[in-house]
N, CA, C and O atoms as a DFTB+ gen file, in Angstrom:
464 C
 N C O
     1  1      70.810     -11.444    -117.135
     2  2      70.777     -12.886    -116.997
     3  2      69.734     -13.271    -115.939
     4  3      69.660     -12.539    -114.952
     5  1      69.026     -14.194    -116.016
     6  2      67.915     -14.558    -115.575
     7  2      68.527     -15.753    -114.559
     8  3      69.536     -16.312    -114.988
     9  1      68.019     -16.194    -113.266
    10  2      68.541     -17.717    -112.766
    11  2      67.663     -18.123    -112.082
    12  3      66.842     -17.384    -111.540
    13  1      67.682     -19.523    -111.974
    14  2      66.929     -20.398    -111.826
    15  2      66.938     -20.716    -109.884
    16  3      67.376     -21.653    -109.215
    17  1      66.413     -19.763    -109.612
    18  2      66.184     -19.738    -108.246
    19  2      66.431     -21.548    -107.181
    20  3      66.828     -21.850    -106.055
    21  1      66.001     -22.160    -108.193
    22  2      65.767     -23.646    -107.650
    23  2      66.991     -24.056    -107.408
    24  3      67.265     -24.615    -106.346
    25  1      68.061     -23.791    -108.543
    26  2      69.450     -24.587    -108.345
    27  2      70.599     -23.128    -107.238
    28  3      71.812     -23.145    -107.029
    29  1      69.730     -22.263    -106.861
    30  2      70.479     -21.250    -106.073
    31  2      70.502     -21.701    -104.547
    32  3      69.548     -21.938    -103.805
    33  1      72.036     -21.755    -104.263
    34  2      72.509     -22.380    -102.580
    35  2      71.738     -21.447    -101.693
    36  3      71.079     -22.112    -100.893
    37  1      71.574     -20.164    -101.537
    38  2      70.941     -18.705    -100.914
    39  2      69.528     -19.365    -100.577
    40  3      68.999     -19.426     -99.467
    41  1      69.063     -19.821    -101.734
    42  2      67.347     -20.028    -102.209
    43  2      67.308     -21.373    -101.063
    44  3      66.400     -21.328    -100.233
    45  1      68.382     -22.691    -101.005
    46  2      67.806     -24.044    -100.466
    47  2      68.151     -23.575     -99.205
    48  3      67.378     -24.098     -98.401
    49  1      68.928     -22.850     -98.651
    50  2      69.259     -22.523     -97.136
    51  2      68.055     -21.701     -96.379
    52  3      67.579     -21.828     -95.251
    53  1      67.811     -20.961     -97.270
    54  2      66.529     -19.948     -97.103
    55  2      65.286     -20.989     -96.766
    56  3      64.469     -20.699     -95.892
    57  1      65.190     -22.353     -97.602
    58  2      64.133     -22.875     -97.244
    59  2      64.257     -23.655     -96.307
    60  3      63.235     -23.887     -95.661
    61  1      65.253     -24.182     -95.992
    62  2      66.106     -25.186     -94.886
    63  2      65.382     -24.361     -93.523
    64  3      64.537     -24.923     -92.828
    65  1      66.002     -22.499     -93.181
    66  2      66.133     -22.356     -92.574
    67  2      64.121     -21.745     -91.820
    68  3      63.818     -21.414     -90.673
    69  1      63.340     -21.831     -92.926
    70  2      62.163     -21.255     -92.951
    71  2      61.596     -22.631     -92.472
    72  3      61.584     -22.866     -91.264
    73  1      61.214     -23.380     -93.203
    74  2      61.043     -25.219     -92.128
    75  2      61.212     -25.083     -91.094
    76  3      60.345     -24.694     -90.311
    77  1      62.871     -25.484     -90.664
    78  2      63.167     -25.177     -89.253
    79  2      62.546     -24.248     -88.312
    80  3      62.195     -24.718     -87.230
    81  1      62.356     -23.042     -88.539
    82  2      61.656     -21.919     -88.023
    83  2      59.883     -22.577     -87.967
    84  3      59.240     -22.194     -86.990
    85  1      59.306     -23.314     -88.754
    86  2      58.065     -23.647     -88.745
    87  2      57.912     -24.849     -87.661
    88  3      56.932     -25.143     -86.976
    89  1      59.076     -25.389     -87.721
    90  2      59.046     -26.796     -86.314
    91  2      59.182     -26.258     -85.235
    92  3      58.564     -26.790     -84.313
    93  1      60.081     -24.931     -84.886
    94  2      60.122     -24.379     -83.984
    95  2      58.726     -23.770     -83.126
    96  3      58.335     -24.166     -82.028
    97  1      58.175     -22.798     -83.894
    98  2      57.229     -22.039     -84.078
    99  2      55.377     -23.109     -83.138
   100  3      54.436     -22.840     -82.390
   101  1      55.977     -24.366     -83.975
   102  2      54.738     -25.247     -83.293
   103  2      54.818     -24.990     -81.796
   104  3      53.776     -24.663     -81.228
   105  1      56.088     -25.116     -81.004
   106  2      56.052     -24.949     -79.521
   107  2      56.136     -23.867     -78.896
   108  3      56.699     -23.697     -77.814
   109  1      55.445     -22.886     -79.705
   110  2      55.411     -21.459     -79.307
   111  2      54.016     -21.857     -78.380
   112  3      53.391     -22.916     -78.432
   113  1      53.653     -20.311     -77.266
   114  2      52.700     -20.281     -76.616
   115  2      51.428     -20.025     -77.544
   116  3      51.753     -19.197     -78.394
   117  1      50.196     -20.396     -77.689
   118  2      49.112     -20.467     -78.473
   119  2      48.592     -18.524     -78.646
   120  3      48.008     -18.027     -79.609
   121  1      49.062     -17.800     -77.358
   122  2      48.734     -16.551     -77.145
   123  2      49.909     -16.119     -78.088
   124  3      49.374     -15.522     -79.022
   125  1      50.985     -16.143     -78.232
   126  2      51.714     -15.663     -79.635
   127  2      51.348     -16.237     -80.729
   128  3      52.298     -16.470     -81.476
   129  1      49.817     -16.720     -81.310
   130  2      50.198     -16.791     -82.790
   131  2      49.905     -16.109     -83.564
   132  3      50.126     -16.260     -84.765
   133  1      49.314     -15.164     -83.023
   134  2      49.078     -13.902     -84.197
   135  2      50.037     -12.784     -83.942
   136  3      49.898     -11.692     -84.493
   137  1      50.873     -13.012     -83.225
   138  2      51.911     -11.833     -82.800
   139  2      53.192     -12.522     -83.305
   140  3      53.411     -13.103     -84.368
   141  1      53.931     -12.302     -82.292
   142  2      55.481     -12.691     -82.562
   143  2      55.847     -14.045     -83.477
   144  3      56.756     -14.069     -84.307
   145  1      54.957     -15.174     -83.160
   146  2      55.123     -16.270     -83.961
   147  2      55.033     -15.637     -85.359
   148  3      55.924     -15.505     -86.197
   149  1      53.707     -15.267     -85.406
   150  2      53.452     -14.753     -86.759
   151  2      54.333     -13.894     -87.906
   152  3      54.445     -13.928     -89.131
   153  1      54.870     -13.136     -86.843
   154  2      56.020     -12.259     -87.133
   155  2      57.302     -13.091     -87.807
   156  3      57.876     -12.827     -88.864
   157  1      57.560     -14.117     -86.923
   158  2      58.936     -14.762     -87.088
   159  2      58.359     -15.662     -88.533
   160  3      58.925     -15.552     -89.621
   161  1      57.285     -16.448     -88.331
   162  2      56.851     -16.861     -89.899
   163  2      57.275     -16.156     -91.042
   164  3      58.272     -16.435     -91.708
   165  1      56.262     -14.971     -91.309
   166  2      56.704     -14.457     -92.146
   167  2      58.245     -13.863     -92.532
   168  3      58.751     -13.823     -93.653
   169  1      58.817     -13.421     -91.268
   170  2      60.335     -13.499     -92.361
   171  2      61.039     -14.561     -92.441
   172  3      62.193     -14.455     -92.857
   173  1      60.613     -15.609     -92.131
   174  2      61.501     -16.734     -92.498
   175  2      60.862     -16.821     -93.682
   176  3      61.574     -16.421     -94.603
   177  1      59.667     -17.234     -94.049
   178  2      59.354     -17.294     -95.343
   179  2      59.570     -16.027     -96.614
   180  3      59.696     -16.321     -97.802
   181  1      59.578     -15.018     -96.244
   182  2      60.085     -13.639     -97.048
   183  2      61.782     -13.563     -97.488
   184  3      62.432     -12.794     -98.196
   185  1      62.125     -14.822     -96.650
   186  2      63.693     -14.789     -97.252
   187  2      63.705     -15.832     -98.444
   188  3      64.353     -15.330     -99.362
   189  1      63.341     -16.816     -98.709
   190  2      63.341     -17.448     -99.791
   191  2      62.843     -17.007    -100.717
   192  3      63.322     -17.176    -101.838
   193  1      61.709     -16.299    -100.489
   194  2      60.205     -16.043    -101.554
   195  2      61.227     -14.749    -102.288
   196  3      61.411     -14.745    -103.505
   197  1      61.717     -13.902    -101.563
   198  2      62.212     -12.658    -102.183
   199  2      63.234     -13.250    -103.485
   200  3      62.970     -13.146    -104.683
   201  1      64.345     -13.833    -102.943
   202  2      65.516     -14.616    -103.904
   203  2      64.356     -15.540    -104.707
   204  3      65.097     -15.910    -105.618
   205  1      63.591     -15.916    -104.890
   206  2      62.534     -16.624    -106.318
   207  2      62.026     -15.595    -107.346
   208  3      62.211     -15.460    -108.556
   209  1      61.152     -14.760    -106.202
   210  2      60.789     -13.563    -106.524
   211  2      61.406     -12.543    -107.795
   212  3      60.844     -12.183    -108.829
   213  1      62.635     -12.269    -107.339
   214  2      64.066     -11.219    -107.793
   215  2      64.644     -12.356    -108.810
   216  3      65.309     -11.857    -109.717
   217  1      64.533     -13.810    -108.856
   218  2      65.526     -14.581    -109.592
   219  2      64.926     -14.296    -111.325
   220  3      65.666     -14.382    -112.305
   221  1      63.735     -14.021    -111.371
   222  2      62.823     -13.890    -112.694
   223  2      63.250     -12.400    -113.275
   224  3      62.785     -12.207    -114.399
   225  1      63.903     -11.492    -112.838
   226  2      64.342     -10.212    -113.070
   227  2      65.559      -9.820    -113.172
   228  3      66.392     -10.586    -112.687
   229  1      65.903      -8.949    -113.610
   230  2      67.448      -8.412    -114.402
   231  2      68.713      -8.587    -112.681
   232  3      68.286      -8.674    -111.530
   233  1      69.795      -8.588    -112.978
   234  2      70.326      -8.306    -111.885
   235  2      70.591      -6.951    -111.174
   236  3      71.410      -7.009    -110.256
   237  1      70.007      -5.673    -111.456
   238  2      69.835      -4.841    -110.660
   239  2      68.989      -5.260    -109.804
   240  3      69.300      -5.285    -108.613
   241  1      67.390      -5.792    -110.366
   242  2      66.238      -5.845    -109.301
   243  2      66.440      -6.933    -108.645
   244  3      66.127      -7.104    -107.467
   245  1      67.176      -8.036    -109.641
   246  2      67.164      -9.277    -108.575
   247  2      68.278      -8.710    -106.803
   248  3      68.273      -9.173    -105.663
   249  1      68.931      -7.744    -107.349
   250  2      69.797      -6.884    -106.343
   251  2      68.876      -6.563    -105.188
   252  3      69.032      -7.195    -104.143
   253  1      67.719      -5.435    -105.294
   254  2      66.789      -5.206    -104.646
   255  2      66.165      -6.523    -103.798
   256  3      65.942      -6.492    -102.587
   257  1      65.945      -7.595    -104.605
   258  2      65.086      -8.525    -103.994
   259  2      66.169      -9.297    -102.807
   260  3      65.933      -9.754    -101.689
   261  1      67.273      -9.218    -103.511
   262  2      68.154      -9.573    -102.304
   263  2      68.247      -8.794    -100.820
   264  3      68.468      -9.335     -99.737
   265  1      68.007      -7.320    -101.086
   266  2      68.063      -6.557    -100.303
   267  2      66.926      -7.055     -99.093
   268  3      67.180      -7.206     -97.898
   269  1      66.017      -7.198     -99.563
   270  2      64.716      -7.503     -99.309
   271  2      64.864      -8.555     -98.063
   272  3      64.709      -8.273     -96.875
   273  1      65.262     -10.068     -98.711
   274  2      65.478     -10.782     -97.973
   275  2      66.611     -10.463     -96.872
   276  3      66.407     -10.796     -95.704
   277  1      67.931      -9.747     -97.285
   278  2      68.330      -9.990     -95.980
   279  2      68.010      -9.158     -95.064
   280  3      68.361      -9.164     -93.884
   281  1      67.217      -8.306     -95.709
   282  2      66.717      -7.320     -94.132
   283  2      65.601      -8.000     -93.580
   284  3      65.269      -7.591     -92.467
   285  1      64.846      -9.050     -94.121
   286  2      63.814      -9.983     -93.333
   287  2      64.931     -10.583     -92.996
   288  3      64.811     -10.086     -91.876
   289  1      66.209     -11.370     -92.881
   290  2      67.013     -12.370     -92.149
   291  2      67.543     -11.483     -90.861
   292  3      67.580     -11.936     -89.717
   293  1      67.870     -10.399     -91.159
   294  2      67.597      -9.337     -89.785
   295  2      67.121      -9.025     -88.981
   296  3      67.475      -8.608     -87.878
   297  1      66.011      -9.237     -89.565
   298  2      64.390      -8.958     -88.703
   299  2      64.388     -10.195     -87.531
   300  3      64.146     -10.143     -86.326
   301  1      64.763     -11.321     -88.412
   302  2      64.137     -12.910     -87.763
   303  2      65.012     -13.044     -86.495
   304  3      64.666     -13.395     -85.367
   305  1      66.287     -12.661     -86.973
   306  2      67.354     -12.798     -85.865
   307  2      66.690     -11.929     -84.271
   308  3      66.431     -12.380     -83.155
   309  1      66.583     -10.283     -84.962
   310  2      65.768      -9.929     -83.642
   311  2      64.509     -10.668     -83.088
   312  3      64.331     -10.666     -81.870
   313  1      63.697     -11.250     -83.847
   314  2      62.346     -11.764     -83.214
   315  2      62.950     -13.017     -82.657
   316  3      62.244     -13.740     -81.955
   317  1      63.892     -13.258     -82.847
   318  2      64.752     -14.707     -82.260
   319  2      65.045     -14.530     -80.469
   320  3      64.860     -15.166     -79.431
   321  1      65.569     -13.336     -80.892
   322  2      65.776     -12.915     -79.381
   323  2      65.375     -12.590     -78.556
   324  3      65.770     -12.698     -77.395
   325  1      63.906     -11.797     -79.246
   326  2      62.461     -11.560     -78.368
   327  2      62.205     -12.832     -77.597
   328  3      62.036     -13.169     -76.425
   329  1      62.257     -13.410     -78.852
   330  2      61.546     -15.290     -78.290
   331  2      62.702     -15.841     -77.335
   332  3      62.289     -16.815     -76.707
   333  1      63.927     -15.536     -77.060
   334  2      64.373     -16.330     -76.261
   335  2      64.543     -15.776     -75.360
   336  3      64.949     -16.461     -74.421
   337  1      64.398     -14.633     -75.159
   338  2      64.257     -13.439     -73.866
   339  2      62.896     -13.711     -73.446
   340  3      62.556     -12.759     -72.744
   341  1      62.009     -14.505     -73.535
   342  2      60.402     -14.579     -73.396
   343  2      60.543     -16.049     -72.996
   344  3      59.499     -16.636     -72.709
   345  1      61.767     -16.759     -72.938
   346  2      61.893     -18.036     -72.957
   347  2      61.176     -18.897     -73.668
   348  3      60.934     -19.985     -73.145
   349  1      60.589     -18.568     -75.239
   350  2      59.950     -19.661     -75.985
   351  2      61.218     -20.259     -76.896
   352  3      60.925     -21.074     -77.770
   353  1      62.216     -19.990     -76.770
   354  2      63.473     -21.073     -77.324
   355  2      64.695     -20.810     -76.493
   356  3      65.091     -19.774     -75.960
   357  1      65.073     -21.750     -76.519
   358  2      66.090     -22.184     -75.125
   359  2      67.335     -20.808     -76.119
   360  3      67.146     -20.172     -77.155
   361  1      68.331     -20.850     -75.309
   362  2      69.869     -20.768     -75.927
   363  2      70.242     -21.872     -76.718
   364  3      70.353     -21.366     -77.835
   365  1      70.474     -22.931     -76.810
   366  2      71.137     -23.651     -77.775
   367  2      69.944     -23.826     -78.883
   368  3      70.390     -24.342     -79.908
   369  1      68.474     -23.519     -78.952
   370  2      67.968     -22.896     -80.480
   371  2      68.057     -21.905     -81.343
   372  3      67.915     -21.831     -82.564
   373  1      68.432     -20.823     -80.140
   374  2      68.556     -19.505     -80.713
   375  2      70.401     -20.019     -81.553
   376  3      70.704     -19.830     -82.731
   377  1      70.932     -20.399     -80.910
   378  2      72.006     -20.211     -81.169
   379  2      72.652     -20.880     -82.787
   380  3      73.548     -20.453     -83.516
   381  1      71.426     -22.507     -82.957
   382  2      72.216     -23.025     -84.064
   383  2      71.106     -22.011     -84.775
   384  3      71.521     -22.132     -85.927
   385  1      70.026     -21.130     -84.883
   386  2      69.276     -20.631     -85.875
   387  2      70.146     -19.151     -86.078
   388  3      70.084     -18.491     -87.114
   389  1      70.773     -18.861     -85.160
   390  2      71.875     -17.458     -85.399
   391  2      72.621     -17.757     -86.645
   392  3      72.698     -17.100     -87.684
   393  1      73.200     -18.992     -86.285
   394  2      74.702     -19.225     -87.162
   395  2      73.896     -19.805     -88.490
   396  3      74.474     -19.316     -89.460
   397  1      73.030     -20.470     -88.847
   398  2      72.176     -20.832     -90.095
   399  2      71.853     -19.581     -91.006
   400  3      71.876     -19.420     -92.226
   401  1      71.465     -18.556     -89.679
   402  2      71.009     -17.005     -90.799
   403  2      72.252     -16.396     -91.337
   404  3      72.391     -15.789     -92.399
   405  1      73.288     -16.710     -90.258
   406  2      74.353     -15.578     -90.426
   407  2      75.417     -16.532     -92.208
   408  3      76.142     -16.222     -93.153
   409  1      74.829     -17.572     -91.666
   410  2      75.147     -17.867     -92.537
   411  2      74.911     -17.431     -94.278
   412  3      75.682     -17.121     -95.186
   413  1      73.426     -17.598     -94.162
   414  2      72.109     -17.234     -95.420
   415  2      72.751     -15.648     -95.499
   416  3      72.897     -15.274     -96.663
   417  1      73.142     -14.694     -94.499
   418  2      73.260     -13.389     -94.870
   419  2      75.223     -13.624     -95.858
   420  3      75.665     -13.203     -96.926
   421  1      75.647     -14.248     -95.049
   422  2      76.881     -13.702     -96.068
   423  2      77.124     -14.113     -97.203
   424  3      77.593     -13.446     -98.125
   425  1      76.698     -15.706     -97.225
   426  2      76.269     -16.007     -98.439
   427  2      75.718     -15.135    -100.060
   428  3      76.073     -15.000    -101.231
   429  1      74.666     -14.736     -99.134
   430  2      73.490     -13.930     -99.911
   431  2      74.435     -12.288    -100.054
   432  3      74.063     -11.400    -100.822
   433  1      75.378     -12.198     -99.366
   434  2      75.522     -11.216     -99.397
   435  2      76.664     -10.844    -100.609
   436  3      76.870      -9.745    -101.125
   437  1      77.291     -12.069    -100.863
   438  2      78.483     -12.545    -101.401
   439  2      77.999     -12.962    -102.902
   440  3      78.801     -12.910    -103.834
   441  1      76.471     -13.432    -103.114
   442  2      76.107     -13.981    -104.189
   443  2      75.732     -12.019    -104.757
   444  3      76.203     -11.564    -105.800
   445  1      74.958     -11.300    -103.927
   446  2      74.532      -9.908    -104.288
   447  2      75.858      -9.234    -104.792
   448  3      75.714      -8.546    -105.803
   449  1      77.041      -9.303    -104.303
   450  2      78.414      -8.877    -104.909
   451  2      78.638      -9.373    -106.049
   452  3      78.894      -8.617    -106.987
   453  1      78.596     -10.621    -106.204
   454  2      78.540     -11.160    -107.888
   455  2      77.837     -10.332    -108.899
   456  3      78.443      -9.911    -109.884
   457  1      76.885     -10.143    -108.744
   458  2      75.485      -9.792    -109.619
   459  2      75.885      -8.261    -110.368
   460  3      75.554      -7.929    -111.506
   461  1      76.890      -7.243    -109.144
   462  2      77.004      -6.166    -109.753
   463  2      78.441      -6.099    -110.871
   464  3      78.663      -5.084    -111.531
């Protein structure tokens, strides 16, 4: 079965939470933008793109593509903490972007249980 990535809750949170990460990202230091900013970009954006990606393919691979994303929602969480240990986001950013991912992971993790 094939799905339509667009009407998938995983897919609009993923983009919710990749935005957010891009408003953030503007008040980074100009000397992180090819490093850590850059870093945190791309897996915020690698979590949606993967679930679009995987939505065009059988549900084993769309399985894989899930995999995909939540180990970039893993990733982001650590570069979260880099950044707030570096003080480029306070505690109360890190904190509502924790509970947004942790969210996207069980979700996603719960939609990947369906599939098998």
């Amino acid at each position: 079965m094939r799905h339509n990535y667009k009407n998938l809750k995983i897919w609009k949170i993923g983009i919710a939470i990749a935005n957010e990460i891009s408003d953030v990202l503007i008040e980074f230091p100009k000397h992180e933008r090819y490093d850590l900013s850059s870093q945190i970009s791309r897996c915020s954006v690698s979590m949606p793109s993967n679930i679009a990606e995987g939505s065009s393919r059988t549900d084993k691979s769309f399985s894989h593509f899930l995999d995909i994303s939540l180990g970039s929602s893993f990733e982001l969480i650590t570069q979260l903490l880099i950044a707030k240990h570096r003080k480029y986001i306070n505690e109360i950013q890190f904190n509502q972007l924790e509970i947004k991912i942790e969210e996207f992971q069980r979700m996603t993790m719960g939609f990947q249980n369906g599939l098998k």
